[in-house]
C-alpha positions as CSV (number, residue, x, y, z in Angstrom):
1,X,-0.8,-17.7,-16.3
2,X,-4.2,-16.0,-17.1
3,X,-5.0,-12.9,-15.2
4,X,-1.5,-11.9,-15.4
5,X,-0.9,-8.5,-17.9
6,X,1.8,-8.3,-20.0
7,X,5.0,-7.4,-18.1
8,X,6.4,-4.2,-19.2
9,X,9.7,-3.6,-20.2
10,X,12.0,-4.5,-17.3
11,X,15.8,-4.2,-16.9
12,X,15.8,-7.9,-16.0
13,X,13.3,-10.9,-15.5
14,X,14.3,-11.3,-11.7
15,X,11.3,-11.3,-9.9
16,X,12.9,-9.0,-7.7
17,X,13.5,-6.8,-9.9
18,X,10.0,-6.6,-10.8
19,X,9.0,-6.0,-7.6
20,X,11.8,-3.3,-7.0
21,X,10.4,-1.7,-10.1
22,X,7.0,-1.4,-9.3
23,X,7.3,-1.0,-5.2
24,X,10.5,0.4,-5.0
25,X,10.5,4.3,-3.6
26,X,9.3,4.6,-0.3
27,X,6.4,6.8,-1.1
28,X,4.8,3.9,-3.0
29,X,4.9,1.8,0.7
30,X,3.9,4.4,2.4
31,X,0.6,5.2,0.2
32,X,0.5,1.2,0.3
33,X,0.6,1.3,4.1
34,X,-1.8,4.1,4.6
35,X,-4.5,2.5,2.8
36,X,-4.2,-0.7,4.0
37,X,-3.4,0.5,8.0
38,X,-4.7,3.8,8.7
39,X,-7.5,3.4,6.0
40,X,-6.7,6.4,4.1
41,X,-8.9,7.0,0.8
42,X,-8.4,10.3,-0.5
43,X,-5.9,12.7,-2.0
44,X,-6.3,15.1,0.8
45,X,-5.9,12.1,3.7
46,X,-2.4,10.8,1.9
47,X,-1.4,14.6,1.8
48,X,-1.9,14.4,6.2
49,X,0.5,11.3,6.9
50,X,3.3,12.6,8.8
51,X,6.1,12.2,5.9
52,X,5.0,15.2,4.2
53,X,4.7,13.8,0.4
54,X,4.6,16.5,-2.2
55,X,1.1,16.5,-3.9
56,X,3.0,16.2,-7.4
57,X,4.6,13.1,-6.4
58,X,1.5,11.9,-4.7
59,X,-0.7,12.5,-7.7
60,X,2.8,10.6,-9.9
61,X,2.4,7.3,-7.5
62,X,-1.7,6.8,-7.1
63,X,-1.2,7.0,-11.0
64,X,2.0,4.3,-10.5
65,X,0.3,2.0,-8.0
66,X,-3.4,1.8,-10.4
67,X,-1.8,1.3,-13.6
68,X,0.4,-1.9,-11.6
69,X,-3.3,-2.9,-10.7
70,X,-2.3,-2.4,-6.9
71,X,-4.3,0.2,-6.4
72,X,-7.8,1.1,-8.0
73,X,-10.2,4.6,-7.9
74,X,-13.8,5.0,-7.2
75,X,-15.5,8.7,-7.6
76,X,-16.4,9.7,-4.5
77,X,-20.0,9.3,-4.4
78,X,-21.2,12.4,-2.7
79,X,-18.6,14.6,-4.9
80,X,-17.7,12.9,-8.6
81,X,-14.8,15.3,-8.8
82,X,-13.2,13.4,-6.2
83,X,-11.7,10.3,-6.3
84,X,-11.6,7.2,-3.3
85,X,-8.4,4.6,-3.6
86,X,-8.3,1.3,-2.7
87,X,-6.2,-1.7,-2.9
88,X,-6.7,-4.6,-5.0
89,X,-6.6,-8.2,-4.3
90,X,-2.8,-7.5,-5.7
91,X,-2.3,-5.0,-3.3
92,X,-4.1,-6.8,-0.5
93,X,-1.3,-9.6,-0.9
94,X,1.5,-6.9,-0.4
95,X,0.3,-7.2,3.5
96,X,2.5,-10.0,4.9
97,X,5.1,-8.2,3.0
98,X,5.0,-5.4,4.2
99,X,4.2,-6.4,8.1
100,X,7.5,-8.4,7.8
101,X,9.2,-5.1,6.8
102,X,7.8,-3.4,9.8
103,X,9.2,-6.5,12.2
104,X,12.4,-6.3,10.4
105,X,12.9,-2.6,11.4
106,X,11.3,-2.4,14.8
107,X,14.3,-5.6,15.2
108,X,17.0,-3.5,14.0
109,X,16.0,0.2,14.2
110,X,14.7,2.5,16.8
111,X,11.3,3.1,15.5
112,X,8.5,4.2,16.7
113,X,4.8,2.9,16.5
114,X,5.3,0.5,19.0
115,X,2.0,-0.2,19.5
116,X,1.3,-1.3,16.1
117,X,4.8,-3.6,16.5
118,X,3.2,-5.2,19.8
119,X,0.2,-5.8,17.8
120,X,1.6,-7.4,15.4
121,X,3.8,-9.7,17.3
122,X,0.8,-10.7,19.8
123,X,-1.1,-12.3,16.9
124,X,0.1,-11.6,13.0
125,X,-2.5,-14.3,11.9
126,X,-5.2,-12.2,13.2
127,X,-3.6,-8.7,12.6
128,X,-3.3,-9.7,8.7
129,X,-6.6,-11.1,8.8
130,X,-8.3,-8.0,10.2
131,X,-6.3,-6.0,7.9
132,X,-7.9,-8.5,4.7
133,X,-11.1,-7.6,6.7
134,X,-11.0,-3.7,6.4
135,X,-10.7,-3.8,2.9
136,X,-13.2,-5.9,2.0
137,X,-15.6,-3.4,4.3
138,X,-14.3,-0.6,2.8
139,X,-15.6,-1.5,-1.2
């Protein structure tokens, strides 16, 4: 298919696999999410989320995400030395994925957020739609 790099070596050609491979720690969601949800852009905003991520392993997953082409950086433009992240079209498409994940749990876990569940349930069409709409502001 063109478009599509090279896949890099995998254990196996299982599609799940792949995705397991590229998505598969939790800090990689959770970067994912906090871009796409709470509209976090820089270093210093995924260092705030409430799970605590080590800046080393932060720094090791932006670096993940963008060379997966999920994720791309933009210098900040009133401070070069900084950088802004943003999802790709790639990355964009991980968001029925993961509002499924976040149905699933609030289904089968105690979880908080329930506001954010509600919203989802009221309308997901529209939810994932605004959430498509965000991004495309935020370039």
């Amino acid at each position: 298919m063109a478009g599509k790099k090279p896949a890099p070596d995998r254990r196996s050609g299982c599609p799940l696999n792949a995705s397991v491979e590229m998505l598969g720690d939790r800090w990689s969601l959770l970067i994912i999410r906090d871009i796409m949800v709470r509209g976090y852009r820089t270093f210093k905003e995924f260092l705030s989320s409430e799970e605590r991520i080590a800046t080393n392993i932060l720094a090791d997953r932006l670096r993940r995400l963008e060379t997966y082409g999920i994720i791309f950086s933009q210098p900040d433009p009133s401070d070069g030395r900084k950088l802004h992240y943003f999802l790709t079209a790639k990355g964009m498409d991980l968001a029925p994925v993961l509002t499924e994940m976040v149905l699933w749990a609030a289904a089968h876990e105690d979880t908080g957020n329930q506001a954010l569940v509600r919203l989802i349930k009221k309308d997901k069409t529209a939810f994932l739609a605004n959430v498509r709409k965000r991004r495309h502001a935020g370039k």
